[in-house]
N, C-alpha and C positions, 0 to 999 in steps of 0.2 A: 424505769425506763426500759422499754423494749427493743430489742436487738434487730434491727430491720434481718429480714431474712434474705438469705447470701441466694444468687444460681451461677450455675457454670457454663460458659457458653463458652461451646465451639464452632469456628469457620473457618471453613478450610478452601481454596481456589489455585488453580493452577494458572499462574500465568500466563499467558500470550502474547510477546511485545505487538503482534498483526493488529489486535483489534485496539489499542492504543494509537497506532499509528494510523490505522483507517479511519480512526475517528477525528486524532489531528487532522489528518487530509481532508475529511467532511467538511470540518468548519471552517476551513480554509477555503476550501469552495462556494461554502455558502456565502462566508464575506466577501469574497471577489466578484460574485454575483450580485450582493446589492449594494457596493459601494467601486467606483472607478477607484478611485486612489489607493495606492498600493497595490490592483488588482496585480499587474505582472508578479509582484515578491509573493502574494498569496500563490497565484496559480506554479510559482516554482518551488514555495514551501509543499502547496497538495501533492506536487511530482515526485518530489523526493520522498515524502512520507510513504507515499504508494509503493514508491521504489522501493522501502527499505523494505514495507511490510511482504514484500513477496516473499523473502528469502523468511523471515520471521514465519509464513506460515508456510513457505514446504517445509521449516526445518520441528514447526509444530506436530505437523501431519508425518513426517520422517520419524518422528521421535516415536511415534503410536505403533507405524507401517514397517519400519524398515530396519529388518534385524542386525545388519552389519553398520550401526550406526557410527560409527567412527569415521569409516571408508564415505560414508552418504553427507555426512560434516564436513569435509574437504572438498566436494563438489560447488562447481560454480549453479549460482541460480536455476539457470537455464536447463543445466544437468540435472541437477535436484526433480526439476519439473517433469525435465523426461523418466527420470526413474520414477516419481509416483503416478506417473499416467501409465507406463508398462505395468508394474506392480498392482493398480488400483484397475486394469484394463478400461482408463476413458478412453473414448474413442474422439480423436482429434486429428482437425483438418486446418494444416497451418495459412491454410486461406482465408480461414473463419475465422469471427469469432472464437472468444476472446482470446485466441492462440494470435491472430495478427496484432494484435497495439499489443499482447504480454510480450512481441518481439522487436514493439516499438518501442516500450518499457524499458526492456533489456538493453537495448539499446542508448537512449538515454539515459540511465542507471551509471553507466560505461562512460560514456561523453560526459558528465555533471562530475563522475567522481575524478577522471583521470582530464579535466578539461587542458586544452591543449591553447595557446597564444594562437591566434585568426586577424589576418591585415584584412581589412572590409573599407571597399572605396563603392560608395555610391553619386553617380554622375544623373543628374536628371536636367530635363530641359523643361522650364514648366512656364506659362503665362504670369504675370507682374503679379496678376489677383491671387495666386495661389501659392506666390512666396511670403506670404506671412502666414500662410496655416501652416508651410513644413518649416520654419524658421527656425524651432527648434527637435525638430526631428534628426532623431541619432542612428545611423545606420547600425542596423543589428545584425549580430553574429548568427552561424546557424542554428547553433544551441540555442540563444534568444528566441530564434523563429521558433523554434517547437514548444517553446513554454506560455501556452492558451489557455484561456476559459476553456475550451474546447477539447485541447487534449488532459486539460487537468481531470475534468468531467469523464471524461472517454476510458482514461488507464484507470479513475477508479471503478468504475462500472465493472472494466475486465478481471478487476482483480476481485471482486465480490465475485464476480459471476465461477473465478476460479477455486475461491473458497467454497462456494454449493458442488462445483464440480467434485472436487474432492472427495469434501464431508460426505456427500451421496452415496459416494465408493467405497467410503469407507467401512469397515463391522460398525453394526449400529451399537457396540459397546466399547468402541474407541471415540465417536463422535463428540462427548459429553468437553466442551467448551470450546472447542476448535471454531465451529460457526458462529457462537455468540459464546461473548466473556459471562460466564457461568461461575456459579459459588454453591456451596450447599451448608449445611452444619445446623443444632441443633442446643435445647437450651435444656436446663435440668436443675431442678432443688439442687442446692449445695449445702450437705449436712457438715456442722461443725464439730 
């Protein structure tokens, strides 16, 4: 009987929790897209994931970029972002794209984590025929308002578009899994 012959394989990947969580939010989207039901719990699961992955990928990009990483690890998000845009010199117009909804982001990021109690009284005066379509309609908070197909769609777009920003800025031999979840390794006879 012959000894099946051994090999040794290596793989190696540096994690990213960003493109975990982008990708949660993806399919969160796309389900909220083709089915109603549940759509609002999807487009707040995609909000969240989006939210988290921000800080997941300045603190990716930080890790590469920014020699006093300790000091850059205690920064809030927002901070984070301004130091690798000074540092990586993008140039950003907090009017534009994707620097406005990444401030909309931040914002509900802030609102979702630290949510706060809201009395909400909605008064409407409406015709007979059109009190059984709002029968069971439930006045929503303003945090509820913001959580859309819409804006779900919108902060992930911004937040892919600020991972090209980055990545672009970055030395092209820092880049290597930042944009996409990357692996490498390599396989070899194993002599016994």
């Amino acid at each position: 009987m012959t000894t099946p012959k051994l090999f040794r394989k290596v793989e190696e990947r540096e994690f990213f929790a960003h493109h975990m969580l982008l990708h949660a939010a993806e399919l969160e989207i796309s389900s909220a897209d083709e089915i109603q039901i549940g759509r609002f719990n999807k487009c707040l699961a995609a909000m969240v994931m989006t939210a988290l992955a921000v800080e997941s990928l300045v603190n990716a990009v930080g890790s590469r970029i920014v020699a006093d990483w300790p000091s850059f690890e205690r920064l809030r998000p927002h901070e984070k972002i301004d130091v690798l845009v000074e540092q990586l010199q993008i140039q950003r117009d907090v009017k534009k794209e994707p620097w406005n909804t990444l401030a909309f982001l931040g914002g509900f990021r802030n609102d979702i984590a630290h949510a706060k109690p809201e009395s909400i009284i909605k008064e409407s005066v409406l015709p007979e025929v059109a009190l059984e379509k709002t029968a069971f309609d439930t006045p929503r908070s303003k945090l509820e308002r913001e959580i859309t197909l819409g804006n779900a769609r919108r902060v992930f777009l911004a937040v892919n578009e600020l991972k090209g920003l980055l990545t672009d800025a970055m030395p092209v031999e820092a880049r290597f899994g930042i944009y996409g979840d990357m692996s490498s390794g390599n396989t070899t006879a194993h002599e016994s």
